[in-house]
C-alpha positions as CSV (number, residue, x, y, z in Angstrom):
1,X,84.7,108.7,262.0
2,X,81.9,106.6,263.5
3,X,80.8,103.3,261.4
4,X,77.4,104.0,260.5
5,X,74.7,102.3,262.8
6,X,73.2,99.9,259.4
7,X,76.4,98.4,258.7
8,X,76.0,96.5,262.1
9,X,72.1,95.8,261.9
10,X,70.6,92.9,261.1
11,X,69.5,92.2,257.6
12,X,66.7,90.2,259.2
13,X,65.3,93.5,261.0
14,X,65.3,95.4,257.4
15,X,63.9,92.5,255.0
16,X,60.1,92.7,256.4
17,X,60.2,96.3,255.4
18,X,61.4,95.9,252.5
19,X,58.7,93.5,251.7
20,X,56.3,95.2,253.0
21,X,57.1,98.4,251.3
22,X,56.3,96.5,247.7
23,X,53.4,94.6,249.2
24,X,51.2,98.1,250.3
25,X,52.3,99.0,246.7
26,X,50.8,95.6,245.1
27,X,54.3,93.8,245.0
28,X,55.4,90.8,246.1
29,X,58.0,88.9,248.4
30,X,59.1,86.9,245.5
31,X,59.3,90.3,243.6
32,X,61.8,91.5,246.4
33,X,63.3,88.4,247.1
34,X,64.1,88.7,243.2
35,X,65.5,92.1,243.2
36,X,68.3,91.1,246.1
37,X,68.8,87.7,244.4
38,X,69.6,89.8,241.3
39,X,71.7,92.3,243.0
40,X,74.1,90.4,245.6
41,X,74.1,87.1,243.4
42,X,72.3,84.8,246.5
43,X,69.7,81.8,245.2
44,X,66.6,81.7,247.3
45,X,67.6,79.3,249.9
46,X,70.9,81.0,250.3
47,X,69.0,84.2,251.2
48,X,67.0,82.6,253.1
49,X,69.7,80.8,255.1
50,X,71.3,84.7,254.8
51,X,67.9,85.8,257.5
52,X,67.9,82.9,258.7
53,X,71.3,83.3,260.5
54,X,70.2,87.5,261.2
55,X,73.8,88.2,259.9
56,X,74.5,92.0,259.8
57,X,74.7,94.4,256.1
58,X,78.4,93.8,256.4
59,X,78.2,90.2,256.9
60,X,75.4,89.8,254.4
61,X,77.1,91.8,251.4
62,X,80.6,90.5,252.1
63,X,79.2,86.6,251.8
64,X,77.5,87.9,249.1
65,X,78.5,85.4,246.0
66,X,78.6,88.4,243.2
67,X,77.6,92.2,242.9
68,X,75.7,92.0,239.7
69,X,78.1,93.2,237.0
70,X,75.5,95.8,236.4
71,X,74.5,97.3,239.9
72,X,76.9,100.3,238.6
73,X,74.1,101.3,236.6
74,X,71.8,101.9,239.1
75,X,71.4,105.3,239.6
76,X,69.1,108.1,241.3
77,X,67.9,109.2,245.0
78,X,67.9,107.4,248.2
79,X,66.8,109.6,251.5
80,X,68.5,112.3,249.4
81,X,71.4,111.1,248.7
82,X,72.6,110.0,245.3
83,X,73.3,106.5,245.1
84,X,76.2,106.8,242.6
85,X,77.8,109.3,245.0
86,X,78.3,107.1,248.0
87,X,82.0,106.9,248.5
88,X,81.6,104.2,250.8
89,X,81.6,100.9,249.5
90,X,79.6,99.6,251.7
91,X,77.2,101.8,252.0
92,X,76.6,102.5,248.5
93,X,75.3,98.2,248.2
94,X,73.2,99.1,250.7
95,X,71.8,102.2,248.7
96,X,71.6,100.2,245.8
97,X,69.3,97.7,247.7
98,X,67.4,100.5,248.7
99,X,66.5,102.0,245.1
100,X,66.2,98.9,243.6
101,X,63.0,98.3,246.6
102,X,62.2,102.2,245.9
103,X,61.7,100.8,242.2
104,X,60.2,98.1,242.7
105,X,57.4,99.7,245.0
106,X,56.8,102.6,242.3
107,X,55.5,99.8,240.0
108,X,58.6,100.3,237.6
109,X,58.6,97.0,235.1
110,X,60.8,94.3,236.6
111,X,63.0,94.2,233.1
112,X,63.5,98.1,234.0
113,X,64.7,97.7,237.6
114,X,67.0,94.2,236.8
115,X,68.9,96.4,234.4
């Protein structure tokens, strides 16, 4: 089976959406930056450094210091998939990025969405 395309795109492409997803809903950058921080265990600068270098998803979640201990208990829909359903490791950070962006941009309380 064919990797999927986002494995080998650059996080650098994706992160202005992100952002600007939350900003046209009244968010952030440091809201967004906060939710990754939270999630793949980077500090600022080393995300920063992270765009910086326009490494890949694969790159940027296997440099990754930590998965948060918690990211398992992030649940729901993504592009309709469910994000506790993804078999593929990979894939299913990437999905967890995703909802946690999703939350944040839905105006969920930041204590809610950093679990």
């Amino acid at each position: 089976m064919a990797e999927h395309r986002i494995f080998t795109t650059e996080f650098s492409k994706v992160y202005p959406l992100y952002v600007q997803k939350a900003e046209r809903k009244g968010r952030s950058r440091d809201e967004v930056d906060q939710v990754i921080c939270w999630l793949t265990g980077y500090s600022g600068a080393q995300l920063a450094g992270q765009i910086d270098k326009h490494v890949n998803f694969r790159e940027f979640f296997a440099q990754a210091p930590a998965l948060h201990p918690n990211s398992s208990l992030i649940t729901g829909v993504v592009c309709g998939v469910r994000v506790e359903k993804v078999e593929d490791p990979l894939m299913q950070k990437i999905r967890y990025l995703d909802k946690l962006v999703d939350e944040l941009a839905k105006g969920k309380a930041m204590e809610k969405i950093l679990r």
